[in-house]
DOMARGU-449422 format. One record per residue (C-alpha): residue number from 1; residue in one letter; x, y, z. Coordinates in pm, 1 decimal. Layout:
N
[site NUM,A,[X,Y,Z]],
...
***
This chain:
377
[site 1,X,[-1016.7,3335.5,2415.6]],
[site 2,X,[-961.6,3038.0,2622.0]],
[site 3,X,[-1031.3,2716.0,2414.1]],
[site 4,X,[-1148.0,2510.4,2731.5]],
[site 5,X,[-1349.3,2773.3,2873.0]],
[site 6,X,[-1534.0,2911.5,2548.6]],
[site 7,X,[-1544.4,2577.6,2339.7]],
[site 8,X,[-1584.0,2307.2,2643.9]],
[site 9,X,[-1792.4,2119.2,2353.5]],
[site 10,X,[-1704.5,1924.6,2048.9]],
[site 11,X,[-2081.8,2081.5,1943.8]],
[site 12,X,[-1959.6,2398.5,2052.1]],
[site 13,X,[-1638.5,2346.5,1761.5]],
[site 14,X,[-1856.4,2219.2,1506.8]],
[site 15,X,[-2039.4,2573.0,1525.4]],
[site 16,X,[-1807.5,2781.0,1482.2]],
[site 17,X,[-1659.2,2597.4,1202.9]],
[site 18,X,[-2007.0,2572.4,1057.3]],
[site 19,X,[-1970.3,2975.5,1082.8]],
[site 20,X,[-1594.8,3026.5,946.8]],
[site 21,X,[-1596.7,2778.2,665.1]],
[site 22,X,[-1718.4,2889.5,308.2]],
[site 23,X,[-2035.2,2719.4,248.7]],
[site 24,X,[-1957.2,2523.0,-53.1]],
[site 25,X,[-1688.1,2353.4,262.3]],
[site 26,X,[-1904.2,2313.2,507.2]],
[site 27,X,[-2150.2,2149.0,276.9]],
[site 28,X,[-1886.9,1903.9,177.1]],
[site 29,X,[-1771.2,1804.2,513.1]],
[site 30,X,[-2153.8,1754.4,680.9]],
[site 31,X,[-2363.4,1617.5,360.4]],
[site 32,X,[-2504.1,1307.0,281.9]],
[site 33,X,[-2707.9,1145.8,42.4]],
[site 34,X,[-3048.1,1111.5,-21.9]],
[site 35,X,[-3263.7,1246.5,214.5]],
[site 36,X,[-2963.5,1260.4,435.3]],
[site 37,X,[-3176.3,1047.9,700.4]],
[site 38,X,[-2871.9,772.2,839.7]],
[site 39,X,[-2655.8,1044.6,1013.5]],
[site 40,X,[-2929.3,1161.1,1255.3]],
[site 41,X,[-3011.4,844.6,1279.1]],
[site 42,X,[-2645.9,699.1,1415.1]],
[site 43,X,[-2644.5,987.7,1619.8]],
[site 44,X,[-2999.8,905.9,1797.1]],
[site 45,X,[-2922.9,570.8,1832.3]],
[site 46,X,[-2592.9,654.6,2015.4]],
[site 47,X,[-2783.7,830.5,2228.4]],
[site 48,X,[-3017.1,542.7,2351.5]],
[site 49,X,[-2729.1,349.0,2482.2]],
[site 50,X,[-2712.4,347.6,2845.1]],
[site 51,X,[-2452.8,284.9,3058.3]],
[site 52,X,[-2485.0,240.4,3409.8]],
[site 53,X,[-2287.8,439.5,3704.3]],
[site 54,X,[-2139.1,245.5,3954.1]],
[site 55,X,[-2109.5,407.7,4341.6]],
[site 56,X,[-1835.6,395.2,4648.3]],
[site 57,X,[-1570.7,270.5,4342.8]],
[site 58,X,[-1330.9,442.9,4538.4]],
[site 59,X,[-1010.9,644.9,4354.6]],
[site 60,X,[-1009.3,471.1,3990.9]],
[site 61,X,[-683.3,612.0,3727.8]],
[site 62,X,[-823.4,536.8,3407.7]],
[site 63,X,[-647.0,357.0,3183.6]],
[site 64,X,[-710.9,501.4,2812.0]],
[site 65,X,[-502.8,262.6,2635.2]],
[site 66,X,[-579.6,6.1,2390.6]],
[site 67,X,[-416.1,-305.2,2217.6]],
[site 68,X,[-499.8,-307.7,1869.0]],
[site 69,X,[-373.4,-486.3,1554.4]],
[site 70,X,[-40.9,-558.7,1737.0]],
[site 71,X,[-20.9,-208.9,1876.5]],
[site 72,X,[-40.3,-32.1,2201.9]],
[site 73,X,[-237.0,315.8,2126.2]],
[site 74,X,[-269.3,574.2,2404.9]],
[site 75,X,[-664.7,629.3,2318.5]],
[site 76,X,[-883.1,430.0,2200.3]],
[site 77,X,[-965.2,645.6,1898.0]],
[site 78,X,[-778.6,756.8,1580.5]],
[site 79,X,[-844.4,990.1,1290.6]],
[site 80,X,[-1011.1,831.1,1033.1]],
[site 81,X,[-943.3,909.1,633.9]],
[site 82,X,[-1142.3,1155.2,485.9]],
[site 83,X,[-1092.5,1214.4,108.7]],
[site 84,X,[-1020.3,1563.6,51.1]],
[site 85,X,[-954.6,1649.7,365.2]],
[site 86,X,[-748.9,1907.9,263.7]],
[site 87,X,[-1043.9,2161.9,117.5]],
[site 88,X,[-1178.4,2131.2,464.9]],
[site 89,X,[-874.0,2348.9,608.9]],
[site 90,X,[-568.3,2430.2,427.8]],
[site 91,X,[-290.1,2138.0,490.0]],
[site 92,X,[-557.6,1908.9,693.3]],
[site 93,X,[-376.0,1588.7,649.3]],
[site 94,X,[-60.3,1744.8,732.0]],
[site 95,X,[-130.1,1891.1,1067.5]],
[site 96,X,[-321.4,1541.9,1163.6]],
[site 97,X,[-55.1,1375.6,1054.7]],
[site 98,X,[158.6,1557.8,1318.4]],
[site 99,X,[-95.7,1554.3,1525.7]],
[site 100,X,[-156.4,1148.7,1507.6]],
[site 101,X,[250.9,1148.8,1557.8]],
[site 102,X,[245.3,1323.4,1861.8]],
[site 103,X,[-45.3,1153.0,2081.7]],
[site 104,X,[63.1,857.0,1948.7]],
[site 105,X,[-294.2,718.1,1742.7]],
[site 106,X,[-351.3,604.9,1411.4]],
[site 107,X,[-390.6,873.1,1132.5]],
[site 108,X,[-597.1,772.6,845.6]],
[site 109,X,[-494.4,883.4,505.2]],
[site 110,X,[-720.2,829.4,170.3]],
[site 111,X,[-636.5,756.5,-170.2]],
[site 112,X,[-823.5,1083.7,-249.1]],
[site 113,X,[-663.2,1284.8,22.1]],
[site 114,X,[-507.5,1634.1,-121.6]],
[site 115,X,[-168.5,1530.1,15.1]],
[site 116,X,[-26.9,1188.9,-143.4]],
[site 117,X,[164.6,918.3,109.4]],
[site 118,X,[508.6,1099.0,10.1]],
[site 119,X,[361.9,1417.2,138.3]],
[site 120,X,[297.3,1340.8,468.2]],
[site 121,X,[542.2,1099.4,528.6]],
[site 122,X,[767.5,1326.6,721.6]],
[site 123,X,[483.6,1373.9,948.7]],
[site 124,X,[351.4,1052.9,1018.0]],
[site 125,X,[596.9,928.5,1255.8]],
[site 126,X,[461.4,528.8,1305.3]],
[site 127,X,[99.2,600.4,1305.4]],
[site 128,X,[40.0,612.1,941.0]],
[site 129,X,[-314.6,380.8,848.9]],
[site 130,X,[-383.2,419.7,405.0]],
[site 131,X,[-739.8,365.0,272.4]],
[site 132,X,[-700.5,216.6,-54.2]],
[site 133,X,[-1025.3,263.5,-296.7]],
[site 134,X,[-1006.6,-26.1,-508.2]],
[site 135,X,[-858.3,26.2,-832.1]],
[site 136,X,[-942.1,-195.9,-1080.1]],
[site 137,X,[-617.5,-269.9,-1248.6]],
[site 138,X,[-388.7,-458.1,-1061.1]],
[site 139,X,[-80.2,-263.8,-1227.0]],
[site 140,X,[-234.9,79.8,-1053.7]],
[site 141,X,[-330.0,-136.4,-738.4]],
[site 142,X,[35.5,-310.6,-657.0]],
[site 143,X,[158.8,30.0,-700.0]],
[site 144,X,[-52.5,250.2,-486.2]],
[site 145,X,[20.0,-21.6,-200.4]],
[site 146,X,[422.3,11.3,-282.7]],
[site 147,X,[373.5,391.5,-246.6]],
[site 148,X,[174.4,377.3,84.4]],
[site 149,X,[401.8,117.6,216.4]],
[site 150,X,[728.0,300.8,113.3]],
[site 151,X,[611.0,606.4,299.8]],
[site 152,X,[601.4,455.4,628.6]],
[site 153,X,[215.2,349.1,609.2]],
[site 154,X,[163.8,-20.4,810.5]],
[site 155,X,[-183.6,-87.0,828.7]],
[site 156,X,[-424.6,-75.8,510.5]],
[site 157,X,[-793.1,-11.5,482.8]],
[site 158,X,[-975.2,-160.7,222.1]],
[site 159,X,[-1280.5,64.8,177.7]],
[site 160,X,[-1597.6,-191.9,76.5]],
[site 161,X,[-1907.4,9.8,91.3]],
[site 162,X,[-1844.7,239.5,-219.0]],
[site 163,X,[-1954.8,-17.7,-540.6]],
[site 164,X,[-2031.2,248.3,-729.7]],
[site 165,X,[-2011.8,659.7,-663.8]],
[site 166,X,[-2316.1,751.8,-441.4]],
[site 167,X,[-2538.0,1078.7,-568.2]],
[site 168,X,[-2478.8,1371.5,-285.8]],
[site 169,X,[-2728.9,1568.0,-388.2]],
[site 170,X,[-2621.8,1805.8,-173.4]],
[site 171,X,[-2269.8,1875.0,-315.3]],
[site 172,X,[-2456.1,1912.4,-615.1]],
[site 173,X,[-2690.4,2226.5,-497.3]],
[site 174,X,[-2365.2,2378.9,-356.7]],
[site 175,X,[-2164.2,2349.7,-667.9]],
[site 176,X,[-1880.0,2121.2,-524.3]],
[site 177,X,[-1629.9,2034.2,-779.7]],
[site 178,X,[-1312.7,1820.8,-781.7]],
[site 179,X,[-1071.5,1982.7,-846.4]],
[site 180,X,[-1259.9,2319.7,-733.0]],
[site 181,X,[-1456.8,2551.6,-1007.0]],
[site 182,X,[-1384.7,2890.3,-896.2]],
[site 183,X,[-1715.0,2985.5,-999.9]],
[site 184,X,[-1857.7,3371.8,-885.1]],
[site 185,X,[-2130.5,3223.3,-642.2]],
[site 186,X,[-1818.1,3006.4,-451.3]],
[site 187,X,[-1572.8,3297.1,-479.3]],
[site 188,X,[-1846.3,3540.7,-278.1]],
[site 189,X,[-1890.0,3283.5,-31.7]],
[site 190,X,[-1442.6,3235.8,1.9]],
[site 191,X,[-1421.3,3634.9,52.7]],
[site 192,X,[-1647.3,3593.1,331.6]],
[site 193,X,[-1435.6,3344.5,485.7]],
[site 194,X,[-1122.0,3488.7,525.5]],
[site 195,X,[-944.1,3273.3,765.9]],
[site 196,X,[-980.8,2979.7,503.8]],
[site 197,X,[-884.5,3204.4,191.8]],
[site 198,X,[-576.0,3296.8,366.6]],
[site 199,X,[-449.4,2968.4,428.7]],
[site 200,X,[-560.1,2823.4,102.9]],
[site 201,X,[-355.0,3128.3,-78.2]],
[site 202,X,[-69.6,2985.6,95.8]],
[site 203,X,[-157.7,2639.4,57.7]],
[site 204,X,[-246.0,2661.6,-278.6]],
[site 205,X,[-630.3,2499.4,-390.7]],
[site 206,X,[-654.9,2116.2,-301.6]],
[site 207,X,[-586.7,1840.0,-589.6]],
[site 208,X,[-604.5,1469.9,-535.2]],
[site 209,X,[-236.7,1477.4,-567.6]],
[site 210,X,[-218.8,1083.6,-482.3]],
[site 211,X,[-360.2,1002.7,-821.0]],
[site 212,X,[-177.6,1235.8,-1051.9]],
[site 213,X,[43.9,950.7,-1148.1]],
[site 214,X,[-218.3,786.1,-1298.8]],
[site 215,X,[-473.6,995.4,-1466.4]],
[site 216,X,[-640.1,1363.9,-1577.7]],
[site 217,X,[-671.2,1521.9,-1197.8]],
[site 218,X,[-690.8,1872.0,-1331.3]],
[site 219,X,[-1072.5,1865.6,-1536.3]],
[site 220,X,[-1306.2,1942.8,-1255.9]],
[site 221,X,[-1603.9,1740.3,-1205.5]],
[site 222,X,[-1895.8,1665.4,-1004.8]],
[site 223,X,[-1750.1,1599.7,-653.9]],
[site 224,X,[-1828.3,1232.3,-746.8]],
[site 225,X,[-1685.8,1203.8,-1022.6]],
[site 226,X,[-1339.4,1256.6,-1047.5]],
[site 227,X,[-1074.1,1083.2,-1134.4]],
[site 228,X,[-1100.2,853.9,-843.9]],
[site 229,X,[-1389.7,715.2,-923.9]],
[site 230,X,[-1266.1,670.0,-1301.9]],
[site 231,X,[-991.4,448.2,-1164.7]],
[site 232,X,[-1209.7,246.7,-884.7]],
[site 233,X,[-1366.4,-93.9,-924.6]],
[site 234,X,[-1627.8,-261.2,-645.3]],
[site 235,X,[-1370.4,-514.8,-458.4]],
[site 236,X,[-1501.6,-836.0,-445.2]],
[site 237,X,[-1365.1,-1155.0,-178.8]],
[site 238,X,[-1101.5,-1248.9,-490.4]],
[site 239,X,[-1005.5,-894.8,-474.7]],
[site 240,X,[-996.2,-948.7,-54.1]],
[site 241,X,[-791.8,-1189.7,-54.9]],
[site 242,X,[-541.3,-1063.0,-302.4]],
[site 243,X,[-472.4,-727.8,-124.4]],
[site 244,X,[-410.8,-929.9,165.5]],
[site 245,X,[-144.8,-1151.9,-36.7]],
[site 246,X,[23.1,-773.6,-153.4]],
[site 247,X,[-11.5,-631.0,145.7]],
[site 248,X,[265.6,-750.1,456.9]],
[site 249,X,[91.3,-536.4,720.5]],
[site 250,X,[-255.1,-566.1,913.7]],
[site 251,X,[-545.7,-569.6,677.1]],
[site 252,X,[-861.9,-356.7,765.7]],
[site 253,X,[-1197.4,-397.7,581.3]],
[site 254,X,[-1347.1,-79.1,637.4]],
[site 255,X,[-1756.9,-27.8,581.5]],
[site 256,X,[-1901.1,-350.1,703.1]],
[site 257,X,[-2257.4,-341.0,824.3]],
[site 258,X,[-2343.9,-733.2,759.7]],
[site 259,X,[-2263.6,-959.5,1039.4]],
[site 260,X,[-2260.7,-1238.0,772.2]],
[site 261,X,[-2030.7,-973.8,557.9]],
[site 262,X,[-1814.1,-956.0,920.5]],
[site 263,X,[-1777.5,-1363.3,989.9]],
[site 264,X,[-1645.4,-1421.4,644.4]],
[site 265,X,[-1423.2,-1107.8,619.5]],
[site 266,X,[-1258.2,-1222.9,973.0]],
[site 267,X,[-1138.3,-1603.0,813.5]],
[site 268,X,[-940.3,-1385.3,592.6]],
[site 269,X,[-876.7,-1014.2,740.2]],
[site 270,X,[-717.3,-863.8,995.9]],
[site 271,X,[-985.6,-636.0,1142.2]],
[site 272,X,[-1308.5,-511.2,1042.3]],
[site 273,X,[-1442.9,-133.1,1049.8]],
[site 274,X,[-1831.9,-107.8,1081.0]],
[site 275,X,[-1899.7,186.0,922.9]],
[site 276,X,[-2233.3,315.0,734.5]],
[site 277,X,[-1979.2,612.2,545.1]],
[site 278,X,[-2123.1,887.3,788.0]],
[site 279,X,[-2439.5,833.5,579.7]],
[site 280,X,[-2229.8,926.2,263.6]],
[site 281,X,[-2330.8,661.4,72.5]],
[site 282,X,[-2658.3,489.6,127.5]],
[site 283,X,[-2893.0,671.2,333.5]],
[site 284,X,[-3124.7,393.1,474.4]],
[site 285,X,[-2854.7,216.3,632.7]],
[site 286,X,[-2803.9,137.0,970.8]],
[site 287,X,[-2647.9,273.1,1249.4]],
[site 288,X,[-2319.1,151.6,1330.3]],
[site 289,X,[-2392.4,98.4,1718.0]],
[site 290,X,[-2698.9,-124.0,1643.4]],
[site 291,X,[-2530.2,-371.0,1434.8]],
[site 292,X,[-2223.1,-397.7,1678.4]],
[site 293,X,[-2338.4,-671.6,1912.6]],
[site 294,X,[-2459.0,-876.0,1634.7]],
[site 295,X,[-2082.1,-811.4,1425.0]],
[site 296,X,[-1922.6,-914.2,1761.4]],
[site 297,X,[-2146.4,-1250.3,1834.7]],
[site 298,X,[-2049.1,-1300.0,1475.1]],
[site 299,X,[-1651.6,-1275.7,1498.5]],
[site 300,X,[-1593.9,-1373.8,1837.0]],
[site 301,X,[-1481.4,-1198.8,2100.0]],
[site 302,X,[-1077.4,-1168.2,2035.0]],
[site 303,X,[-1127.4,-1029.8,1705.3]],
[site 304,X,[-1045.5,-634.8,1629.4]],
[site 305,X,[-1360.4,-426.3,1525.7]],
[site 306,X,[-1319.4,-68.8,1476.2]],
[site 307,X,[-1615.2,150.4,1464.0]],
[site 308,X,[-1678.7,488.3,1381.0]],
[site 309,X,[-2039.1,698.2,1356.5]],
[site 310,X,[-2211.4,1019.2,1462.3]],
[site 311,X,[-1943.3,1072.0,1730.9]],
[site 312,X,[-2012.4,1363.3,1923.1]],
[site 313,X,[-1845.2,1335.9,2270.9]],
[site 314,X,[-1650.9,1082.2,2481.2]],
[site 315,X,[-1965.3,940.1,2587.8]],
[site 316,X,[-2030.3,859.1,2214.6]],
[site 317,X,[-1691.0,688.0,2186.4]],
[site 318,X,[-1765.6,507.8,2503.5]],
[site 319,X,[-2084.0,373.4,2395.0]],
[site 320,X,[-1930.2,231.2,2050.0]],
[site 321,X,[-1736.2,74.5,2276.8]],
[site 322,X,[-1987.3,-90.3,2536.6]],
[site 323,X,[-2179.8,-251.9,2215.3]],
[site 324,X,[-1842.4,-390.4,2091.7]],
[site 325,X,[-1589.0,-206.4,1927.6]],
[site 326,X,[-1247.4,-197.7,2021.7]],
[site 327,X,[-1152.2,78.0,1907.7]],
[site 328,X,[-1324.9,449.3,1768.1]],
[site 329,X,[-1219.0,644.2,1436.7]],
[site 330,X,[-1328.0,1028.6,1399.0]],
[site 331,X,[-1414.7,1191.3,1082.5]],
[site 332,X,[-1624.7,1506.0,1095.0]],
[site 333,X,[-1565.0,1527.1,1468.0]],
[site 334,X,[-1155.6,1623.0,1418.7]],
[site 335,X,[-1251.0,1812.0,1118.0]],
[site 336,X,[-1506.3,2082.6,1278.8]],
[site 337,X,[-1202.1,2155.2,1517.2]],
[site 338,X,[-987.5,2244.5,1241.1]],
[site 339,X,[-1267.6,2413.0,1068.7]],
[site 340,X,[-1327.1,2592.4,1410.2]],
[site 341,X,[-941.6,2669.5,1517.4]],
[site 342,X,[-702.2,2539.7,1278.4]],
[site 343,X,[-471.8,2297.4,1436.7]],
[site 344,X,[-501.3,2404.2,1783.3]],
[site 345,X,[-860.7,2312.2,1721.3]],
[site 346,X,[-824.7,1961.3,1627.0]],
[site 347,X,[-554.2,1924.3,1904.0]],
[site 348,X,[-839.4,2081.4,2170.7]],
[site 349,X,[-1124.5,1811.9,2008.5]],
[site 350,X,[-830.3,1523.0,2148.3]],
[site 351,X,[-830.6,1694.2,2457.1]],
[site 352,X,[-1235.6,1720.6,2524.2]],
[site 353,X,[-1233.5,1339.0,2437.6]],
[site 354,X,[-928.4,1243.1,2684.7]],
[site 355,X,[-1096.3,1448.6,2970.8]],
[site 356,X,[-1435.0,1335.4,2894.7]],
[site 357,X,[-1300.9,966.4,2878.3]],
[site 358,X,[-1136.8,996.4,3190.7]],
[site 359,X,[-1465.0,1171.4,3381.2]],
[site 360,X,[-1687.7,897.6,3225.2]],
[site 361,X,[-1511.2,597.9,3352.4]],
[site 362,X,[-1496.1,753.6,3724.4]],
[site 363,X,[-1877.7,751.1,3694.0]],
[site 364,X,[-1851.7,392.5,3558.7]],
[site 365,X,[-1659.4,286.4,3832.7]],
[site 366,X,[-1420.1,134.6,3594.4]],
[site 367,X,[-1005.2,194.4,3571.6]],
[site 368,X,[-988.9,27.9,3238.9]],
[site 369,X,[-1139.1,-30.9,2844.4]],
[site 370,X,[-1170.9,-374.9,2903.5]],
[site 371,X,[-1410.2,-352.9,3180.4]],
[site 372,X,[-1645.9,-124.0,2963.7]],
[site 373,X,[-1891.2,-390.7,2856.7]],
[site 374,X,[-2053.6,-493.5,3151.3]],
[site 375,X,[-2153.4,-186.7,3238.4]],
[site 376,X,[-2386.4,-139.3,2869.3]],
[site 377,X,[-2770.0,-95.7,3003.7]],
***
């Protein structure tokens, strides 16, 4: 089986892991909430965006790299922090970690990731982004951000858009638990799925082994409502501004949607991240490619924004980019390659994008990011 040949497709990867995953996994990893409406959504409105072709541009190398947050990254996209990543395929975090290392981008790891900083710091190399869910006691927060930071991590994400835990109704029909309930229905659907029980038998089942150090991990629960969610507060602008007085690296408010939200959070951050949560969270909201232009009117245009949403190709990335992000994090997208192959899947979805980056800006006429904008429809 030839990766390039049978699985040309990030589509074609999120099918086969959609086939190889136990169900209980796969609902986790593609559910929303509510009537699960904002996720087609963002990815119909990525489609709309045009982009016009340019002719007789002659021979153009593409440049893929981008200067971000005082960095030079290879590609302009990174893997974004998914909590849990970890039940998705066995040691998730770890191989995109090494991953991350090796192409050089930014590897996002979350507070309820099943590997904690100290885990993966062998892996990280100097790539390593941490998504801090607020805590709500400053004791628990000043020491998360000492742990992240003595493990090599240099750029923090402050998640905003999850006040309170959202419902999932979804993970609710499928019985997803945290930690997992090894209940008879989800054990029929793991002996189906042998690939995954394999590697989770040498794994060993997922735990949010970041927050161990400061409360009950073990009790399972509704998959939102364990202990992370226990520990979490909704960060407020004090709460802003005092991460950023903790924190000595680049600051990154991830989940911003507001263009007022985005003008404020720039006089006192060091990037913003529009993000509607993959349509985890609040299902009317709206696409992250509409709200863009407004978001970059709003901060200038100097100012990082980081986007992520419904990414499905280069093309996708490319059109995030045209309406004015600077730079692309994947969450699902990485994920149904690992789901699909392991780690030589999510290595093969970084490969799709880089080819499909280069092709795209050969039909754009263009040899570099920066140029991307003027050629939006």
């Amino acid at each position: 089986m030839t990766l390039e040949k049978d699985f040309p497709a990030l589509t074609d990867l999120r099918d086969r892991a959609r086939r190889r995953l136990p169900r209980f996994v796969w609902e986790y990893l593609d559910s929303g909430t509510g009537a699960e409406t904002a996720a087609p959504r963002s990815a119909a409105a990525l489609a709309r965006v045009e982009m016009t072709p340019r002719a007789l541009c002659g021979v153009q190398e593409a440049d893929l790299s981008v200067q971000l947050l005082g960095r030079r990254y290879p590609l302009p996209f990174g893997f974004a922090p998914v909590g849990m990543s970890g039940l998705i395929w066995p040691d998730a975090e770890g191989i995109l970690a090494r991953l991350a290392a090796r192409e050089g981008i930014p590897f996002g790891l979350s507070t309820v990731a099943a590997q904690s900083p100290e885990d993966v710091a062998p892996h990280i190399g100097d790539q390593g982004w941490f998504q801090l869910y607020a805590p709500g006691e400053p004791e628990i927060r000043t020491d998360m951000l000492n742990r992240a930071r003595d493990a090599g991590f240099h750029t923090l994400i402050l998640t905003a858009d999850v006040p309170k835990a959202s419902r999932r109704e979804r993970l609710t029909r499928a019985g997803v638990t945290n930690p997992m309930r090894m209940s008879p229905r989800i054990l029929a659907q793991v002996a189906v799925s042998p690939a995954w029980a394999m590697g989770m038998a040498r794994q060993g089942m997922p735990s949010l082994r970041f927050l161990e150090k400061y409360g009950d991990t073990k009790t399972a629960r509704s998959g939102t409502g364990h202990i992370g969610y226990q520990l979490r507060t909704a960060p407020d602008w004090a709460y802003l501004e005092a991460v950023k007085r903790e924190w000595d690296g680049p600051v990154v408010v991830k989940g911003v949607l507001s263009a007022d939200d985005a003008r404020r959070i720039a006089g006192i951050a060091d990037a913003v991240w529009v993000s509607n949560h993959g349509g985890r969270q609040f299902d009317a909201a709206p696409p992250p490619v509409t709200v863009l232009p407004a978001i970059r009117d709003a901060v200038g245009p100097q100012y990082p924004l980081i986007a992520d949403g419904a990414v499905q190709s280069a093309t996708d990335i490319l059109r995030l980019l045209s309406r004015g992000a600077d730079f692309v994090m994947l969450g699902r997208a990485v994920h149904w390659g690992l789901g699909a192959f392991g780690a030589r899947g999510a290595a093969h979805v970084v490969d799709i994008l880089r080819a499909g980056l280069i092709a795209d800006m050969a039909q754009l006429g263009i040899a570099d990011l920066g140029a991307l904008r003027h050629a939006a429809g």
